[in-house]
C-alpha positions in Angstrom: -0.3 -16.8 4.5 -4.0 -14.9 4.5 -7.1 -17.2 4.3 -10.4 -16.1 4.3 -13.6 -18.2 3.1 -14.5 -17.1 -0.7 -16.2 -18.3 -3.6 -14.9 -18.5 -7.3 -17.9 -16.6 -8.8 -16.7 -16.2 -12.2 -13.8 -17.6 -14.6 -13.0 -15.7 -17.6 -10.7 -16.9 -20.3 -8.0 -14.1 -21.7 -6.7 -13.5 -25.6 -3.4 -14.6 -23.9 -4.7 -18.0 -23.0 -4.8 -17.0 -19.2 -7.5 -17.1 -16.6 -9.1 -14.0 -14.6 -11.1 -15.3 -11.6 -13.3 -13.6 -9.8 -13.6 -14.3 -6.2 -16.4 -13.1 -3.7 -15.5 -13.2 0.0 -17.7 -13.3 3.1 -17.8 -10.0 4.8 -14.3 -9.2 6.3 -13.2 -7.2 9.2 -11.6 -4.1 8.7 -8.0 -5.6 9.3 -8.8 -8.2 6.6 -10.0 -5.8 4.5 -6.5 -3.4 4.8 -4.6 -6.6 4.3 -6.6 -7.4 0.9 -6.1 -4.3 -0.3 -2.5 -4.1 0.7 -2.1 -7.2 -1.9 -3.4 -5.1 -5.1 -1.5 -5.5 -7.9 0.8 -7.8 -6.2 2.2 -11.2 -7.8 1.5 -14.0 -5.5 0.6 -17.7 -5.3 -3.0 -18.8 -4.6 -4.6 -22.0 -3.2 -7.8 -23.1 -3.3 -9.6 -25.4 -1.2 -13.0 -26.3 -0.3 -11.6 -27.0 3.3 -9.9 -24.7 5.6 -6.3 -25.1 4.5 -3.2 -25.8 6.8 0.3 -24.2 5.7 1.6 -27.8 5.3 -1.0 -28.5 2.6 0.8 -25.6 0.2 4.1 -25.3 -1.1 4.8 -22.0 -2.0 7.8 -21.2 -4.4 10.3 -18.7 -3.6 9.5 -15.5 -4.6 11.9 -13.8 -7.3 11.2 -10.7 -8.4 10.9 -10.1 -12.1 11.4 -6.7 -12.4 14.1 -4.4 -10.1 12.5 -3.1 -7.1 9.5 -5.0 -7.8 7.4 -2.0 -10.1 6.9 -3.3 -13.8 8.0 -1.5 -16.9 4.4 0.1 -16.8 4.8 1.4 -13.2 7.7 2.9 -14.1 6.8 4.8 -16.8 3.6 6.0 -15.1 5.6 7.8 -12.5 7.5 9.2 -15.1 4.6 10.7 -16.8 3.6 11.6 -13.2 7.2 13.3 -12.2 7.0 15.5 -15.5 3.3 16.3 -15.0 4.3 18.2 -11.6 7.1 19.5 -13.2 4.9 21.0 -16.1 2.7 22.6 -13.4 -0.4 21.1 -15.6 -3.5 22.4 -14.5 -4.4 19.4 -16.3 -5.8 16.4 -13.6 -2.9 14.0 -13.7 -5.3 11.0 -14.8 -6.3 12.8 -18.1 -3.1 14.2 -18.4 -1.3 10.2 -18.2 -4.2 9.5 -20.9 -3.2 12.1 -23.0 0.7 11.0 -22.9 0.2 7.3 -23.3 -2.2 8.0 -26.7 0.9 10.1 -27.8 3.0 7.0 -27.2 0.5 4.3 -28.2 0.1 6.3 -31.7 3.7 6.8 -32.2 4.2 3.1 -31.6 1.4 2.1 -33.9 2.8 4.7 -36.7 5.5 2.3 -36.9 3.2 -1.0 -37.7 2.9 -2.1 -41.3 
């Protein structure tokens, strides 16, 4: 479990009735800084507390995977795109090229709407 002392600085509700927080820390040391950013775009559990917190104080849920080898449909097809763009030799940049692809999906998908 990673604790560091934080602030919830802003709460934002989403079209899909969810909750983005936003969350300032103090400054961090450079090996709590690699272990934040080691969590991006990771599913996890969060607790809050306006005290330090003791692991007895949190239950944490097992963690179950919901997609196979943890990467989401998304990821997936990202490094698809990505696989074909070095095929291609694109002297595209990979960013605008992904763009490119997904608005060629994204419109085929949206062709099919009523």
């Amino acid at each position: 479990m990673f604790q560091v002392p934080c602030i919830v600085t802003k709460v934002t509700t989403m079209r899909d009735k969810s909750l983005r927080l936003q969350i300032d820390t103090q400054e961090l040391n450079a090996e709590e800084k690699a272990l934040v950013f080691s969590l991006h775009e990771k599913f996890g559990y969060m607790a809050f507390k306006e005290l330090p917190i003791n692991p007895e104080d949190v239950n944490v849920p097992e963690y179950v995977p919901e997609f196979k080898d943890d990467k989401t449909p998304s990821k997936r097809l990202r490094a698809v795109i990505y696989k074909i763009w070095e095929q291609e030799n694109s002297q595209m940049k990979f960013d605008d090229y992904y763009k490119s692809k997904m608005e060629m999906i994204i419109e085929h998908y949206k062709s099919k709407l009523e």
